[in-house]
N, C-alpha and C positions, 0 to 999 in steps of 0.2 A: 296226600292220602291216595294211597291204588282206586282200584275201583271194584275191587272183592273188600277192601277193607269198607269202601262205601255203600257199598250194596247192604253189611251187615249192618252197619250203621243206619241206612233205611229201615230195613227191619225193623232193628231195636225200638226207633222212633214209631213207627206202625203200630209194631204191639203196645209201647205202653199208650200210645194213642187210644188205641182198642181199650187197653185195662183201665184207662179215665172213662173211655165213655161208657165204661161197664158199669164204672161208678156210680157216674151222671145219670145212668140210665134207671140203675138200682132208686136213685133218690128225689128221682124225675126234674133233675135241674135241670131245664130246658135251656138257659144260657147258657149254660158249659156245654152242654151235646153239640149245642148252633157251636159252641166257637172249635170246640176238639173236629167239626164236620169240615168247619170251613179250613181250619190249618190244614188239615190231614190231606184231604182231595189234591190239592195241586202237589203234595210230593207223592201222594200213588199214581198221579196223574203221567208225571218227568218219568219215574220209576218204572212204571210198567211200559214207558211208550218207549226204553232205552231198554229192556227187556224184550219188548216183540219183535223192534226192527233188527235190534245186534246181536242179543246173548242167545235166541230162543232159536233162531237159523243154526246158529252156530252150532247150536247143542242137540240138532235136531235128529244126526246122523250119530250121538250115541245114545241119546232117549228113546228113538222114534218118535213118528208122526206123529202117533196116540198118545203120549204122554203131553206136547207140545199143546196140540189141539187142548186137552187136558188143562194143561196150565191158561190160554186163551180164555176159553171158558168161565176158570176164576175169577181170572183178571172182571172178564165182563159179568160175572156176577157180583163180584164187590164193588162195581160199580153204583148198580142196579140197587145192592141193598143198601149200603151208604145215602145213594138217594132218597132212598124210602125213609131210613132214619132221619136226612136233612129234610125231608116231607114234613116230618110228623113234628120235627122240631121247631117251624114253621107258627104252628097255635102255639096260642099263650098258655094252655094247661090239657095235661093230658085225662084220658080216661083211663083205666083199666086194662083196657084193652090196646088202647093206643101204648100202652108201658109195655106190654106182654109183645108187641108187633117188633116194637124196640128191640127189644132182647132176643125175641125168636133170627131178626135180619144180622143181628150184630152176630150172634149164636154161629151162624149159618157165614160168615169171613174169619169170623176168629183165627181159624186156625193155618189160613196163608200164610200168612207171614211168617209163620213158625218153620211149618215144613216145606216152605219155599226156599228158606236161609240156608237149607244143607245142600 
């Protein structure tokens, strides 16, 4: 497999990651979020750190800066809210608010993966 073919292939893997834990998240199965958090993380993990050091140089001089800086940013904020969701998945049961916290963080990466892959 090239590595445009696996890039997409990361993706694909991301989203429907995302789309379980939209799931998960909708029916507050907290084992499945805990396990969809823990698979996911170390392939955004490989992905993004083969994205900053090799693809994101490369691409920088027909992006520009701002667009690059742009994409960084993402990266560290799907970080950040992944986290938050492996946070919250952490307790044995959620509240209301801890559902809606869910949904807002996941809400707020959805959409990398998507328009990262073109």
């Amino acid at each position: 497999m090239g590595v445009i073919q696996e890039f997409h292939s990361d993706h694909r893997k991301v989203i429907q990651a995302f789309f379980q834990l939209r799931q998960s998240i909708a029916s507050r199965n907290i084992d499945e979020i805990r396990r969809i958090v823990t698979e996911t993380e170390p392939l955004l993990g490989t992905h993004f750190k083969f994205e900053e050091h090799y693809l994101y140089p490369a691409l920088q001089r027909f992006l520009g800066e701002a667009y690059i800086k742009r994409l960084f940013n993402e990266h560290d904020g799907i970080f950040r809210r992944l986290g938050r969701i492996a946070e919250l998945a952490r307790k044995s049961q959620w509240t209301d608010r801890d559902a809606e916290s869910a949904r807002i963080n996941l809400d707020l990466i959805y959409d990398h993966p998507i328009s990262c892959d073109g």
